[in-house]
C-alpha positions in Angstrom: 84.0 102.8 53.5 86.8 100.2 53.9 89.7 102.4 53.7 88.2 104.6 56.6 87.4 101.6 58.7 91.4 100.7 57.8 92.5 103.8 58.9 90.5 104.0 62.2 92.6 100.0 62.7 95.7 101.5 61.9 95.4 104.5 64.4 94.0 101.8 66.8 97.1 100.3 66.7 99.4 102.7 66.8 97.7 104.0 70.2 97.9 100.7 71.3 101.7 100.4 70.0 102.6 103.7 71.9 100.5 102.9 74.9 102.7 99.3 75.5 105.3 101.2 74.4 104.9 103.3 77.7 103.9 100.8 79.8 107.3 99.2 78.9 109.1 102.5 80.0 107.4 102.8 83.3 108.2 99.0 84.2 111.6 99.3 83.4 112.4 102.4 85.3 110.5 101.7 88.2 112.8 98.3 88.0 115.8 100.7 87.8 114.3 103.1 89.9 114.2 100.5 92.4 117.2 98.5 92.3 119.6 102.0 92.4 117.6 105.0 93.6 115.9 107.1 91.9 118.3 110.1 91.9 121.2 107.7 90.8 118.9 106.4 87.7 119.3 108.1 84.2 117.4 108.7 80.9 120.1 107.0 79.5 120.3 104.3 81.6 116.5 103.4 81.2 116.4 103.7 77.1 119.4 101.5 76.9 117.8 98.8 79.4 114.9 99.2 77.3 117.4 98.8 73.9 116.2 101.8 72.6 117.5 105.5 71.7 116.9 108.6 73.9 115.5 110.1 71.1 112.7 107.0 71.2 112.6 107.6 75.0 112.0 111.2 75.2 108.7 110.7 72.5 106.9 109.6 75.5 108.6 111.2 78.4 110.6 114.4 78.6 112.2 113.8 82.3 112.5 111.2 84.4 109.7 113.0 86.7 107.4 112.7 83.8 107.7 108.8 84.1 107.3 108.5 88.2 103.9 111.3 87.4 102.8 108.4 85.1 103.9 105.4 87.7 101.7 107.5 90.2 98.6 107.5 88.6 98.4 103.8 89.0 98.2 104.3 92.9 96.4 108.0 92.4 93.5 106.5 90.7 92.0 104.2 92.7 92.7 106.7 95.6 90.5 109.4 93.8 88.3 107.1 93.1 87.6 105.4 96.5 87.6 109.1 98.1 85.0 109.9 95.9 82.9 106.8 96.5 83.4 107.8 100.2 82.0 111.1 99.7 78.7 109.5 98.6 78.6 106.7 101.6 77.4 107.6 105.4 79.8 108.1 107.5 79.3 105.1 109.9 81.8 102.1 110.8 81.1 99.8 108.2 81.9 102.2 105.7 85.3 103.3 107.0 86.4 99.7 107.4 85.4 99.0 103.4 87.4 102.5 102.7 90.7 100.4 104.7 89.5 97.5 102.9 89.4 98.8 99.4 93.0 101.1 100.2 94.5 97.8 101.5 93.8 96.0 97.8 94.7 99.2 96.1 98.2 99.2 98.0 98.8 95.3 97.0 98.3 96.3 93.5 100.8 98.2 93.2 103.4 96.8 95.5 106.7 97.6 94.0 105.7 101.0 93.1 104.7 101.9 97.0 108.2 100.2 97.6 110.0 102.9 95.7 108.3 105.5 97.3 108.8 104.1 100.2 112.6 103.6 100.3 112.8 107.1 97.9 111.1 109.1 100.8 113.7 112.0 100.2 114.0 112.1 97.0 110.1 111.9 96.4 109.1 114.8 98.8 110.5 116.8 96.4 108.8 116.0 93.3 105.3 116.9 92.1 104.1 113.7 92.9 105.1 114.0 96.9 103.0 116.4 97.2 99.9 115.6 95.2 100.3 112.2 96.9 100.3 114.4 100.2 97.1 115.9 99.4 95.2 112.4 98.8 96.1 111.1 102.4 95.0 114.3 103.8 91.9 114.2 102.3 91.9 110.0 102.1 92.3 110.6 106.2 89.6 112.9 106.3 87.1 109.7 105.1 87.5 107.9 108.2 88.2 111.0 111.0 85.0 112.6 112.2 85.4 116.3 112.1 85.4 116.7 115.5 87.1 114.1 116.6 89.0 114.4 119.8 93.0 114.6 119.0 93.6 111.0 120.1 91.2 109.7 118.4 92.7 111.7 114.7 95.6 110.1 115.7 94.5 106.8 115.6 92.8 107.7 112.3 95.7 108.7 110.8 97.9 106.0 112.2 95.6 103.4 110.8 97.0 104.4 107.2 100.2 104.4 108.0 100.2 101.5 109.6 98.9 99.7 106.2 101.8 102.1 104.6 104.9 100.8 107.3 103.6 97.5 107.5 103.4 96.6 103.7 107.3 97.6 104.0 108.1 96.5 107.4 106.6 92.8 106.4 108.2 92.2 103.2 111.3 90.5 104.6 109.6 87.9 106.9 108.3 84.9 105.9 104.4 84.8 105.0 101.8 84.3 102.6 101.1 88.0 101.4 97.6 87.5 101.5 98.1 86.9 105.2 100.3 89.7 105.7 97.9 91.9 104.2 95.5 90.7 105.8 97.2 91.1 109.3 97.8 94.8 108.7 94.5 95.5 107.7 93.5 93.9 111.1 95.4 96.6 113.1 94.2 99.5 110.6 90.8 98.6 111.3 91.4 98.5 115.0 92.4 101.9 115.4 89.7 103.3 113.6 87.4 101.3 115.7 88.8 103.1 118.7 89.0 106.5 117.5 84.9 105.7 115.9 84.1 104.6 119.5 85.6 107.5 120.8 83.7 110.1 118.4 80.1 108.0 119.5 81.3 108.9 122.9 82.4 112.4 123.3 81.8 112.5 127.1 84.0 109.6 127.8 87.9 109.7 128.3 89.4 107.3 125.7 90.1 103.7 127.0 93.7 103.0 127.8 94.8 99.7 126.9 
């Protein structure tokens, strides 16, 4: 019995070892990844940052792709997760403004990666990740739009995340408390979906110019 319970420690461990292991990867290329560009950034470059061989490198990730797919999941998670928890809420105003609310913290979380993307625009389209990340504002969008929702109003919808998107980049340069600056951009997120709700409890009315 002992020498079973020390074998299921020592395979505990050696997850563990592999799983910082990665987590070490992803930090340092999204620091490289950042600093020069994705495209410009190497295997090579990364494993000797990281002081260790390619061979060592290419255990946990074949391609440099395979290490942005694993920085993406940190931001695709709690995107699947809150469009699934939206998918079991009713569709009224409170509930859209928690979905802004919730994205808004998920977005702070993982700052520097939404950076790279950000600044990597080009170079990310491309990518697998581009376009799965596509798909989960599309249907991330969808949460907060009414189906029928007159064309202004899915404007406004949609503008209201990528406002949180252009203003978590826009803001990072001037001066602040984050908190505030989150804050701030969450205010005008919220806003616009207030309109564009308004609009959808009011079919018969012409939207309000402001």
């Amino acid at each position: 019995m002992s020498g079973t319970a020390e074998d299921a420690t020592d395979a505990t461990t050696k997850r563990q070892r592999r799983g910082n292991t990665r987590q070490r990867i992803q930090d340092v290329a999204l620091e490289l990844f950042a600093e020069q560009g994705y495209e410009k950034t190497s295997l090579r470059e990364i494993a000797e940052r990281l002081d260790v061989t390619k061979a060592a490198l290419y255990y946990h990730f074949k391609t440099k792709e395979d290490i942005l797919v694993g920085l993406s999941q940190d931001l695709q998670r709690p995107i699947d997760e809150l469009i699934e928890w939206a998918g079991t809420q009713p569709r009224t105003l409170d509930t859209k403004r928690e979905i802004l609310r919730r994205y808004s913290v998920a977005l702070a979380d993982v700052a520097p990666l939404f950076r790279f993307m950000q600044e990597n625009q080009a170079a990310v389209r491309e990518l697998s990740v581009g376009e799965s990340f596509k798909d989960r504002m599309i249907r991330l969008i969808d949460t907060i739009k009414e189906p029928d929702a007159a064309l202004t109003d899915q404007v406004r919808c949609t503008s209201a995340l990528f406002t949180m998107h252009a203003g978590m980049f826009a803001l990072r340069d001037v001066e602040g408390d984050p908190e505030e600056k989150r804050q701030a951009v969450l205010e005008v997120a919220i806003d616009l979906v207030t309109q564009a709700h308004a609009g959808a409890q009011s079919p018969g009315k012409p939207p309000k110019s402001s």
